[in-house]
C-alpha positions as CSV (number, residue, x, y, z in Angstrom):
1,X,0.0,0.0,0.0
2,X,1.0,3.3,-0.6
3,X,1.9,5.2,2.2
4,X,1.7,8.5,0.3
5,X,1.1,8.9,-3.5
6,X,4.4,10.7,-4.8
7,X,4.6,11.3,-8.6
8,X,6.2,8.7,-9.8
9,X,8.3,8.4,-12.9
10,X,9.0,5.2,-14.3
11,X,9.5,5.6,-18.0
12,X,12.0,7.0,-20.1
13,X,9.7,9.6,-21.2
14,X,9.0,11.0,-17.9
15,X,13.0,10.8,-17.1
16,X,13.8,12.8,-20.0
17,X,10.9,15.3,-18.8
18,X,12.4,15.8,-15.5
19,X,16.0,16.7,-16.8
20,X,13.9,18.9,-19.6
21,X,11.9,20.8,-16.5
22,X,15.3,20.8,-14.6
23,X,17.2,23.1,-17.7
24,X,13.9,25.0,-18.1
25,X,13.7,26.4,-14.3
26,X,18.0,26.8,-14.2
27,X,17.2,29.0,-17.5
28,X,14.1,30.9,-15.9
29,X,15.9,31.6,-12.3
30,X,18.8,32.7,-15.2
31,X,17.0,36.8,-15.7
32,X,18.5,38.9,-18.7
33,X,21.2,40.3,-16.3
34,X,22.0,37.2,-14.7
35,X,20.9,38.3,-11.2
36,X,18.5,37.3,-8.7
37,X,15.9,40.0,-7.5
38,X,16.2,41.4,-4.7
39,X,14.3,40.4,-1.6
40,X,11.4,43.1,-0.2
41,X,11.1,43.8,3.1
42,X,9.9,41.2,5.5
43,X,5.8,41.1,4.8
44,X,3.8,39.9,7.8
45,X,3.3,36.8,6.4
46,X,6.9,36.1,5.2
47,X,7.4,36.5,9.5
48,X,4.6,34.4,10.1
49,X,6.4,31.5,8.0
50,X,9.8,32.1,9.5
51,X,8.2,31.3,12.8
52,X,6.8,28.6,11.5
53,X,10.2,26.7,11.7
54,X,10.7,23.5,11.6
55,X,7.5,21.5,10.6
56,X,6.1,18.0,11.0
57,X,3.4,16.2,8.9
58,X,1.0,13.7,10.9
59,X,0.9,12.0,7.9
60,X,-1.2,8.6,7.4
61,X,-3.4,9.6,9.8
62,X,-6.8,12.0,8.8
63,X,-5.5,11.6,5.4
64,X,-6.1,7.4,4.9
65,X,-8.0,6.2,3.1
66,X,-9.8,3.5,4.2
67,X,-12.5,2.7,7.8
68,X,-10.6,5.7,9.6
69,X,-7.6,6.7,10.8
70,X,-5.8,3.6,11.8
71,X,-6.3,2.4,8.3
72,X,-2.9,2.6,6.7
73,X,-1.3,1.2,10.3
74,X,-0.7,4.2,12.8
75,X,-2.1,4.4,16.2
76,X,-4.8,6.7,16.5
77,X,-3.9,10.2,16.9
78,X,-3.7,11.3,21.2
79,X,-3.0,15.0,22.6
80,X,0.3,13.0,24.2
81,X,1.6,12.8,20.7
82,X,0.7,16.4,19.8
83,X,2.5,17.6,22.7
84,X,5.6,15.5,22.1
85,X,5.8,17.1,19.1
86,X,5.7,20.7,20.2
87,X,8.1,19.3,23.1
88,X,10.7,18.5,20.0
89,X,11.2,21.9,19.0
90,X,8.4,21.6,16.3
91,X,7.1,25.2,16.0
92,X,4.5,23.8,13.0
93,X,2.2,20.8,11.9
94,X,0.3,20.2,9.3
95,X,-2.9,18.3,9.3
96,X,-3.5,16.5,6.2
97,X,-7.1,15.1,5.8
98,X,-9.1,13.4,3.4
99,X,-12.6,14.3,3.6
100,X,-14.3,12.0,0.8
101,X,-15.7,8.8,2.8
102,X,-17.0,11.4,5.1
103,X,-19.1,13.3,2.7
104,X,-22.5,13.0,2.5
105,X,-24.8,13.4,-1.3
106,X,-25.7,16.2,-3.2
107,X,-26.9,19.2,-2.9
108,X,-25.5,19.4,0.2
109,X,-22.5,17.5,1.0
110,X,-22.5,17.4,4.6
111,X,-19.4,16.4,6.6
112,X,-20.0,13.4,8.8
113,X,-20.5,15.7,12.3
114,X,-18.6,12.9,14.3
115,X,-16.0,13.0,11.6
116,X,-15.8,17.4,11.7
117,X,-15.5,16.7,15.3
118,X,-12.8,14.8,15.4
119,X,-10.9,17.2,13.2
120,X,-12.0,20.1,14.9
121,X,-10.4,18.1,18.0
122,X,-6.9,17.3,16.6
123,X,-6.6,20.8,15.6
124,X,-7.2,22.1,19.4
125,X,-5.0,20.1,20.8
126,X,-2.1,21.3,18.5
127,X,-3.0,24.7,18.7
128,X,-3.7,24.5,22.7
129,X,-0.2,23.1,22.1
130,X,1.2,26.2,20.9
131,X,1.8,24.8,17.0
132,X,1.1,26.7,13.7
133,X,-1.4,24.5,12.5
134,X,-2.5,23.9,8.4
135,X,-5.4,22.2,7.7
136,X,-6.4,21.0,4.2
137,X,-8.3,18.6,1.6
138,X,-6.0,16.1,1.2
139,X,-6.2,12.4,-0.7
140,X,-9.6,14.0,-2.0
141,X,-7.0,15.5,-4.9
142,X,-6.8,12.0,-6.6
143,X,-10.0,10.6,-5.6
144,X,-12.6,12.5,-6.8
145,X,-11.1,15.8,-7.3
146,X,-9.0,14.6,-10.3
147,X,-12.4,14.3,-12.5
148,X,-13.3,17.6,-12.3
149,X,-13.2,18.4,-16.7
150,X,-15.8,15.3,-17.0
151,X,-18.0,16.4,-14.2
152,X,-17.1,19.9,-13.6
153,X,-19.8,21.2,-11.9
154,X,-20.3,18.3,-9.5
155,X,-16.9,17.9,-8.5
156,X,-17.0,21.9,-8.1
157,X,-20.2,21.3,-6.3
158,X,-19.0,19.4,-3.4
159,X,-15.4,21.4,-3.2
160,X,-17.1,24.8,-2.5
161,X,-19.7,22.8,-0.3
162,X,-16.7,21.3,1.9
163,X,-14.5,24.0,2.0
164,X,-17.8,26.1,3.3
165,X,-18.5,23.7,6.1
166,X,-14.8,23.5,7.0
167,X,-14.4,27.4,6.9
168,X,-17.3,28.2,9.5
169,X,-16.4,25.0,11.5
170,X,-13.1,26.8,11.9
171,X,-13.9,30.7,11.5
172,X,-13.3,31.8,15.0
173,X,-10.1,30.0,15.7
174,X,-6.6,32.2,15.8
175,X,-5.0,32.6,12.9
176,X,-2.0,30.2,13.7
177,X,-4.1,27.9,12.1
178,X,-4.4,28.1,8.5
179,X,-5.8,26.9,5.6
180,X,-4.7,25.0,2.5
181,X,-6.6,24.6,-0.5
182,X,-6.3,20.9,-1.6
183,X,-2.8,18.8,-1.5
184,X,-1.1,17.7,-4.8
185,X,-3.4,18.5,-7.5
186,X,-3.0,17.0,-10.7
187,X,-6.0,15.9,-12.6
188,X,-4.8,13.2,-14.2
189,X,-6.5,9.9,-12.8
190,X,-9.9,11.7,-13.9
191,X,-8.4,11.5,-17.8
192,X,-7.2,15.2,-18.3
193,X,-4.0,15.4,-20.3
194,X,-4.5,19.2,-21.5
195,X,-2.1,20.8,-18.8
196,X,-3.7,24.5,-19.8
197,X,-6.8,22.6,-18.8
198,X,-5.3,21.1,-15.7
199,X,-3.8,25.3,-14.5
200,X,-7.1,26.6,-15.7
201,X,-9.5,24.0,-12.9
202,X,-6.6,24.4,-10.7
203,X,-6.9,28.1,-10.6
204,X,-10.9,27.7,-10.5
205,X,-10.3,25.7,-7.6
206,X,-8.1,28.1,-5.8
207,X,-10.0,31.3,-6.8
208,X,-13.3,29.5,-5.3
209,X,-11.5,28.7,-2.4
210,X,-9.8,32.0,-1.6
211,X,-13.6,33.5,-2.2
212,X,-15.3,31.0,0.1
213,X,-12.8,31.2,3.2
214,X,-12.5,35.0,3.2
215,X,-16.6,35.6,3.1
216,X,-17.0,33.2,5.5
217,X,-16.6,36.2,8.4
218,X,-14.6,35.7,12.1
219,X,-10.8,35.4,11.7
220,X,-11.1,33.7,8.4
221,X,-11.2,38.1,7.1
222,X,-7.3,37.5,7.6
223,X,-6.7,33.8,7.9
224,X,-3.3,32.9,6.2
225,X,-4.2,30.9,3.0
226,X,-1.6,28.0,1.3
227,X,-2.3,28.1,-2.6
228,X,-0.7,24.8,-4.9
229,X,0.3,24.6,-8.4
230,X,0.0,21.8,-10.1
231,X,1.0,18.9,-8.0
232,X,2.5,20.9,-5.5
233,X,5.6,21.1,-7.7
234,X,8.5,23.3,-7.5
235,X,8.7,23.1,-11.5
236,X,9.3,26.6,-12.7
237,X,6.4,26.6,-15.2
238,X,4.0,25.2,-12.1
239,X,5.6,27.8,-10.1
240,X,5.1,30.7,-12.5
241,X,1.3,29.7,-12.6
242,X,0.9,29.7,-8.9
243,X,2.5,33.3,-8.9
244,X,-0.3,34.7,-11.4
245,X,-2.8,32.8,-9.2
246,X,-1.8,34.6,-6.2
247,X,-0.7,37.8,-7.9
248,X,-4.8,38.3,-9.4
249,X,-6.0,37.7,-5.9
250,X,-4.1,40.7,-4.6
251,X,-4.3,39.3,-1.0
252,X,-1.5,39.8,1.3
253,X,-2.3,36.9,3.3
254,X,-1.1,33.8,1.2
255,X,1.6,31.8,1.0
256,X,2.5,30.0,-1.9
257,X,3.6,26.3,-1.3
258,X,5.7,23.6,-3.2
259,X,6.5,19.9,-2.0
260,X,9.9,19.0,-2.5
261,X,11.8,14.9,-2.1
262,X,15.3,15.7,-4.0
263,X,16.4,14.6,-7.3
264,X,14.7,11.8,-8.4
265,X,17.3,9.2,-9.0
266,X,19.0,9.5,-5.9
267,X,15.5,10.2,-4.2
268,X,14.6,6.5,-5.3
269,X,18.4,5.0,-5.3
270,X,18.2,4.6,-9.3
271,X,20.7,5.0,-12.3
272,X,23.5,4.5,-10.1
273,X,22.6,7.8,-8.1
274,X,23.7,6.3,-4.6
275,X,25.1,9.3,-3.1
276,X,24.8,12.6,-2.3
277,X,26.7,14.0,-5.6
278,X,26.6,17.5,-7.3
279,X,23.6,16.5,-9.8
280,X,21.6,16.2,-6.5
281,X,22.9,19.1,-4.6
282,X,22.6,21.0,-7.7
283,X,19.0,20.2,-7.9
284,X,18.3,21.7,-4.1
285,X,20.3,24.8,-4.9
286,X,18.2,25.1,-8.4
287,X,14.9,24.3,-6.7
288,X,15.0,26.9,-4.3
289,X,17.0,29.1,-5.7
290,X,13.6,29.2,-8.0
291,X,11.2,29.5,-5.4
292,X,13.3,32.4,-3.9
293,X,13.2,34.0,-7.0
294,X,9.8,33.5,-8.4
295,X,7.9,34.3,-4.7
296,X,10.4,35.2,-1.8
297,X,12.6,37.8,-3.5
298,X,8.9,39.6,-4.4
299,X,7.2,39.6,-1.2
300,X,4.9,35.7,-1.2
301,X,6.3,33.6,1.7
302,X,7.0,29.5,0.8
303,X,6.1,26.8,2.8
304,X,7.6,23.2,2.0
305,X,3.9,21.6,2.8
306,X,6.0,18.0,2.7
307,X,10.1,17.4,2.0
308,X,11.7,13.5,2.5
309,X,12.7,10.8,0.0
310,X,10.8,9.1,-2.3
311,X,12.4,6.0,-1.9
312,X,11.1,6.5,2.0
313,X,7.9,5.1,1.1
314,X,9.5,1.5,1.0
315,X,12.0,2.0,3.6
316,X,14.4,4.5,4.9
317,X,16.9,2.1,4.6
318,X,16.8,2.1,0.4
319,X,18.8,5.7,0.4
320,X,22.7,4.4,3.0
321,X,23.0,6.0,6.1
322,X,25.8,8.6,5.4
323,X,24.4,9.9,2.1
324,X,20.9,10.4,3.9
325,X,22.4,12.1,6.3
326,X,24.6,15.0,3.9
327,X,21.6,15.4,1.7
328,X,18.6,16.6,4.7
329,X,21.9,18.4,6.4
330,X,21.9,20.2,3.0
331,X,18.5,20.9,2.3
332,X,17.6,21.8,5.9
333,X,20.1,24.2,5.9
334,X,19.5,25.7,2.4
335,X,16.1,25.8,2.6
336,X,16.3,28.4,5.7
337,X,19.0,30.0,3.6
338,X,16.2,30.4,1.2
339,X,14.1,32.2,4.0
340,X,11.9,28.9,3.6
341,X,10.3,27.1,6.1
342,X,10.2,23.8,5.5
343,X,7.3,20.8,7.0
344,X,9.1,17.0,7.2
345,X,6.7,14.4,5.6
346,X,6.2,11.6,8.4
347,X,4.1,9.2,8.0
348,X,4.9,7.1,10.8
349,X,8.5,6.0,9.7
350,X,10.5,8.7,11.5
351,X,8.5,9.8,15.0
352,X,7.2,7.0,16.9
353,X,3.8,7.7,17.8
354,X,3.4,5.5,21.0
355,X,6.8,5.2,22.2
356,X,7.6,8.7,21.3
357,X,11.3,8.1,20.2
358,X,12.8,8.6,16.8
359,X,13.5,6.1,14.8
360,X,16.7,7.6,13.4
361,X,17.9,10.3,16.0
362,X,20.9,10.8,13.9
363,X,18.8,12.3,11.3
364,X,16.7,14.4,13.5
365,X,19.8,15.9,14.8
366,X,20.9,16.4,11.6
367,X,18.0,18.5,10.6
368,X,17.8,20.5,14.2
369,X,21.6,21.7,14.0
370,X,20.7,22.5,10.4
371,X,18.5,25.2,11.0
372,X,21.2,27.0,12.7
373,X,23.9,26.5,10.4
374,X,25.9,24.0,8.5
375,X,26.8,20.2,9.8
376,X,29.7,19.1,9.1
377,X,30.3,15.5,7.8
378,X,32.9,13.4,5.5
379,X,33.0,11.8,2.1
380,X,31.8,8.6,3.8
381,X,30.6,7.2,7.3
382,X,32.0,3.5,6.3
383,X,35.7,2.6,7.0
384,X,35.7,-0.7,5.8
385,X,38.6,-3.4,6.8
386,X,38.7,-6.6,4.6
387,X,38.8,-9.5,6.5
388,X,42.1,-11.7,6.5
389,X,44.0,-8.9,5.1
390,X,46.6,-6.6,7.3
391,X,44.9,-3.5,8.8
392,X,45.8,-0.5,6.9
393,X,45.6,3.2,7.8
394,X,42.0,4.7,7.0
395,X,42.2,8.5,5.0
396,X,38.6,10.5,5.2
397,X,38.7,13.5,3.6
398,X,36.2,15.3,6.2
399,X,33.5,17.6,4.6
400,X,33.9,20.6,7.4
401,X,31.7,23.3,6.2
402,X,33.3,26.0,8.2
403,X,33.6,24.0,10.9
404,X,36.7,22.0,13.0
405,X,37.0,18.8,14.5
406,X,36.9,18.9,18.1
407,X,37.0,15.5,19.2
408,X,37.1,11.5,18.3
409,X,35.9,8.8,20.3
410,X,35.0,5.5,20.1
411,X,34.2,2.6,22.7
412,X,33.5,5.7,25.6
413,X,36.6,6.8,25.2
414,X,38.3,9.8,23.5
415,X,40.9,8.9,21.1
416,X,44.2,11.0,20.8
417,X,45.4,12.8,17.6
418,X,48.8,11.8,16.9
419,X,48.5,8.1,18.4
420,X,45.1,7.3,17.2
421,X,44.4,9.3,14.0
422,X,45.9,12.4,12.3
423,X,44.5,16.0,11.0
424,X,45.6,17.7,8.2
425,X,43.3,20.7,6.9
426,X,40.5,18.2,5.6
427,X,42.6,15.2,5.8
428,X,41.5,12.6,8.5
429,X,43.7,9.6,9.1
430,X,42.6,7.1,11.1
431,X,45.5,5.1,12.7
432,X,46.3,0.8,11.5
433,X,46.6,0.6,15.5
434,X,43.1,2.1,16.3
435,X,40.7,0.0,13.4
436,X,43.2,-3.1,14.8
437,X,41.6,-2.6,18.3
438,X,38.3,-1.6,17.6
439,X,37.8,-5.3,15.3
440,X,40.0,-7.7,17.6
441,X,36.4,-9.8,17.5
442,X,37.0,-10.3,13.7
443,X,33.2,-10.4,13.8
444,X,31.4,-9.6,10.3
445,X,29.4,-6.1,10.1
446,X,29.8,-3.4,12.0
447,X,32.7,-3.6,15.4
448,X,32.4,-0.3,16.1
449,X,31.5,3.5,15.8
450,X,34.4,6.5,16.2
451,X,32.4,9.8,16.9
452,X,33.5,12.4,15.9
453,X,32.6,16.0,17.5
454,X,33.1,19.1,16.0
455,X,32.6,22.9,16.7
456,X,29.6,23.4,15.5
457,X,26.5,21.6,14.0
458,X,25.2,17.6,14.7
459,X,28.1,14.9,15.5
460,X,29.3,12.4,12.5
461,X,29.9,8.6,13.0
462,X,32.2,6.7,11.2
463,X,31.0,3.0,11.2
464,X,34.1,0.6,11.3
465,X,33.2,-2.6,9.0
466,X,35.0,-6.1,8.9
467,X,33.4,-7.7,5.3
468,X,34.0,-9.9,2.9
469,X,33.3,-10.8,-0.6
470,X,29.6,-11.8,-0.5
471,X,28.6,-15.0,-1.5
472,X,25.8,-15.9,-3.8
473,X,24.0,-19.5,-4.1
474,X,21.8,-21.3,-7.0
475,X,18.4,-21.2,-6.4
476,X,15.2,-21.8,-8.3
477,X,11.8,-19.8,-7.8
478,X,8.7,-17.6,-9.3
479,X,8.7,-14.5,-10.7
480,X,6.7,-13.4,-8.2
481,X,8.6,-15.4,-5.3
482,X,12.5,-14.9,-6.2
483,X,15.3,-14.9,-3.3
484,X,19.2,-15.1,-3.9
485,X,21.0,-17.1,-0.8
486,X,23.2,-14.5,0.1
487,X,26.1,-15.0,2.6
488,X,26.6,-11.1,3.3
489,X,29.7,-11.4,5.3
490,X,29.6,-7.7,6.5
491,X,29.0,-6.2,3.6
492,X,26.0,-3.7,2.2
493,X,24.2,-3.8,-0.8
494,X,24.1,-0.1,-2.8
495,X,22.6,-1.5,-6.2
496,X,22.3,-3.4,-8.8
497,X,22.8,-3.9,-12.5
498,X,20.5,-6.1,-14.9
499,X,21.4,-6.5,-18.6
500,X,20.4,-9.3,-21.1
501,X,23.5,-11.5,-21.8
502,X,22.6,-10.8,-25.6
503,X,22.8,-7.3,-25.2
504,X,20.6,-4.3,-23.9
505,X,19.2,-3.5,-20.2
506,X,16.5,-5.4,-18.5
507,X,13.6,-4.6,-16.2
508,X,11.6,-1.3,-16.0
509,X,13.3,1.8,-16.6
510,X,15.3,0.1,-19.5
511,X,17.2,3.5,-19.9
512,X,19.0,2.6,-17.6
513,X,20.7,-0.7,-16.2
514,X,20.7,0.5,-13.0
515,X,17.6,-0.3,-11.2
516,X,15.3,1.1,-8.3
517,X,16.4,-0.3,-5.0
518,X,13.4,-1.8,-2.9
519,X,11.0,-1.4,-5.9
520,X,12.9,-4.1,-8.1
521,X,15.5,-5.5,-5.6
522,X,15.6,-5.4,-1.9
523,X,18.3,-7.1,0.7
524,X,16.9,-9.2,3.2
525,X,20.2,-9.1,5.9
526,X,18.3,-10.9,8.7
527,X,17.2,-13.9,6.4
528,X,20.4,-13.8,4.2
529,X,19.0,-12.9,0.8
530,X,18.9,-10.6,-1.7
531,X,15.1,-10.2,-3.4
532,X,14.3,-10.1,-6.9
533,X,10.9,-8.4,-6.8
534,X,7.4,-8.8,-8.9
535,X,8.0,-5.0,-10.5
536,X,11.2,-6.7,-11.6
537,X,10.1,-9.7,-13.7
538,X,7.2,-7.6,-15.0
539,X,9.4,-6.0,-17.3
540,X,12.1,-8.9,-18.2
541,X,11.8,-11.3,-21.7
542,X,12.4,-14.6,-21.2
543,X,16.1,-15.5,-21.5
544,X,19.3,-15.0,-19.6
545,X,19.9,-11.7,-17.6
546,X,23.1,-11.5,-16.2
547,X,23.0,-9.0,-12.7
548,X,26.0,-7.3,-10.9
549,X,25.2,-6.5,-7.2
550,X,27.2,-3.7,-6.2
551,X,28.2,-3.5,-2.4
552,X,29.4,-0.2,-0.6
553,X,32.7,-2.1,0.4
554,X,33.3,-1.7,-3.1
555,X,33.1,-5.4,-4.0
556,X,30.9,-6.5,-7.4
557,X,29.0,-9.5,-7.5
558,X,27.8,-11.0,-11.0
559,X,25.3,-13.3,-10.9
560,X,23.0,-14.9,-13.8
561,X,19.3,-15.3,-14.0
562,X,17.4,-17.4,-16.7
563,X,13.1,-16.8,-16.8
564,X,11.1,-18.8,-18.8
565,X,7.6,-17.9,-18.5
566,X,7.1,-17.6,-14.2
567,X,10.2,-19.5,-13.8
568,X,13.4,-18.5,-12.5
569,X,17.0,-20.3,-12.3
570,X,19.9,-18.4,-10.8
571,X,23.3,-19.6,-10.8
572,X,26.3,-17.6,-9.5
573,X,29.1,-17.0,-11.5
């Protein structure tokens, strides 16, 4: 099930349409005199979104679809959980909902009263919590939204109709709670193609809204309103139209928003893209650099209604540790930078909501120091030792960002430079002696973790791995039941290859022999396999493919695979 419904793009046509849209916003943030506009003076609202900083989506909550809000697998929603969340240093949440189950029939559309209620009582309790709150039509985008050119006036209908009720449900509430106008609109799944058509509904849709919420009386006069273009992208031409939408309305209480989850290959762990490299730095820099450009520098504040990784929706486990880490340290940072705030999509996979811990508290410390400046961090967090071979010295060259290297440790205890490691400018050299005493169990995997401490900004961990060349069994199975025996010994899977022995590449996204980790392949470390998924064989002829698994320890496994209809033979090479 999907746990939120990112764009996806899984052809060749819509790859080549993302670098096209990614050379058409570098050339419109690109003015005649090759510099960006200057910012206006702090508006109200841009101070209204600055406070806003940082934000958290409850996401899979409201928003699933399905009996009610347990239905895609999180706990119901409790005031503890609200107020852990404030108690984080959240200073924002948003409140995604999806309406539609809950809707009663024409003319009048009335919202389930014990459904409103609940709503009404999430919000509350985060704004009795002391949270910006944004509140919008969510899922509703996709699901019955999306058909508005075949059954305009219906699907207009019951938007004016819900946004009505939900406007004088809310219309004497502060205005640290806000409005947004429907999440990821896009049109498509109700057959529209025409994008003129899709900007034209979209603006309909917002215009309606803006009309609604402001004659609606009580604080909604002055409520801040969130305004999407098309699917909430930070595409320049999306962007552009979303600037003449709020331009017309001549309101100075709106805030344009945009949904950003990185460059798509490394975003899904695709084409090779397995680290944090310039194409995907460039791609933050170029993204906001836009949305400074086009709404900032002129005076409309930006919210990030939802940033991540696409390639979260399967597991955060499909983008490696260390090149997670650089690329949120990077956008959290550059997105203040930007003067934009920016609202973390969670939908249950990064803030435990019973036990109230993080699932990855490296990465939330990431983002916290971010917001106050760079992190500093190195070309790696893996220092890998080959088993059976002698120990050599480990050189890191240390990404420092302005920052110095206070201290190493590892084991509790502080190591010293000159024994234990050496520092030269970026240079770090981590001693033959040390990794010797930190792996004297010769166990596989990970023996231990040097911290290192720096000046400023989150802490960086340097995982010390013992591996060896992986080993890969025969095996028969399905194309829908596929597992390799995999002897891991230590070692990390980062991707894989698939090619037809007689030439050209195999699976889906065929441009490319690189394939999507967790979507086609997936490592199963704690029963010793590697997976060959169903979205795999669904795109691979009958015949020999011949795979190359590519570990971070820089080891290559080649490994053939021979389908015949639903059956599979592998055989290691």
């Amino acid at each position: 099930m999907l746990k939120r419904r990112p764009v996806s793009l899984l052809s060749l046509t819509l790859a080549i349409t993302l670098l096209l849209s990614m050379f058409a916003s570098v050339a419109a943030a690109a003015e005649s005199d090759g510099q960006a506009p200057q910012a206006t003076a702090a508006s109200s609202m841009q101070s209204y979104v600055e406070a806003m900083q940082p934000g958290w989506n409850l996401g899979n909550s409201l928003d699933a679809v399905g009996a009610d809000e347990t239905a895609w697998g999180n706990p119901r929603i409790t005031q503890a959980l609200i107020k852990q969340i404030a108690a984080q240093g959240y200073k924002s949440i948003r409140i995604p909902v999806t309406w539609d189950k809950h809707i009663g029939a024409a003319p009048n559309y009335t919202v389930d009263a014990a459904y409103m209620n609940r709503v009404d009582e999430v919000v509350r309790w985060a704004l009795d919590a002391n949270l910006y709150v944004m509140l919008n039509v969510h899922h509703d985008s996709w699901l019955w939204v999306s058909s508005m050119e075949p059954k305009h006036d219906e699907v207009l209908a019951r938007y004016n109709a819900l946004w009505t009720q939900i406007a004088n449900r809310f219309k004497d509430q502060p205005n640290k709670l806000m409005f947004e106008s429907i999440n990821e609109p896009r049109f498509s799944e109700g057959g529209t193609t025409n994008e003129a058509k899709m900007n034209q509904m979209l603006q309909e849709l917002n215009v309606s809204f803006h009309k609604i919420v402001r004659a609606s009386g009580g604080n909604n006069a002055t409520r801040p309103l969130v305004l999407p273009g098309l699917d909430t992208s930070p595409a320049q031409n999306k962007i552009n139209e979303l600037y003449n939408t709020i331009t017309k309305l001549n309101d100075p209480n709106l805030i344009a928003t945009i949904h950003y989850y990185g460059y798509w290959p490394f975003s899904v762990n695709i084409a090779g893209y397995t680290t944090f490299e310039k194409d995907t730095k460039n791609d933050i820099i170029q993204t906001f650099d836009n949305a400074y450009n086009t709404f900032v520098a002129k005076g409309i504040p930006v919210i990030v209604g939802e940033f991540g990784l696409l390639g979260f929706d399967k597991n955060t486990g499909v983008i490696e540790q260390g090149e997670k880490l650089k690329f949120f340290e990077y956008l959290t940072y550059y997105m203040k930078e930007k003067k934009v705030t920016g609202i973390l999509w969670d939908n249950g996979q990064h803030f435990n909501r019973t036990t109230f811990k993080w699932s990855d508290p490296e990465l939330f410390n990431v983002m916290k120091s971010s917001l106050k400046g760079r992190s500093s961090n190195a070309v790696s967090d893996l220092i890998h030792l080959k088993k059976g071979t002698s120990v050599q010295d480990a050189k890191v060259t240390l990404n420092l960002n302005g920052n110095q290297l206070s201290t190493l440790s590892a084991n509790s205890k502080q190591l010293k430079q000159g024994t234990d490691y050496t520092l030269s400018g970026d240079k770090l050299t981590l001693k033959a002696s040390l990794l010797t005493g930190l792996t004297t169990s010769g166990k596989y995997g990970e023996n231990a973790v040097i911290n290192a401490k720096f000046n400023k900004g989150a802490d960086w961990n340097f995982k010390v791995v013992v591996y060896d060349t992986p080993k890969l069994s025969a095996t028969e199975g399905t194309t829908q039941t596929f597992t390799i025996p995999t002897d891991f010994r230590g070692s990390q899977l980062a991707t894989m290859e698939a090619v037809y022995t007689n030439g050209g590449n195999a699976g889906p996204q065929d441009w490319t022999p690189y394939k999507e980790f967790g979507n086609t392949f997936a490592p199963a470390y704690d029963s010793n396999g590697i997976k060959l998924l169903p979205e795999f064989f669904n795109s691979v002829k009958d015949g020999e493919v011949t795979l190359k698994f590519h570990f971070w320890s820089g080891d290559v496994v080649t490994y053939k695979i021979t389908k015949s209809g639903t059956r599979v033979t592998g055989t290691a090479s």
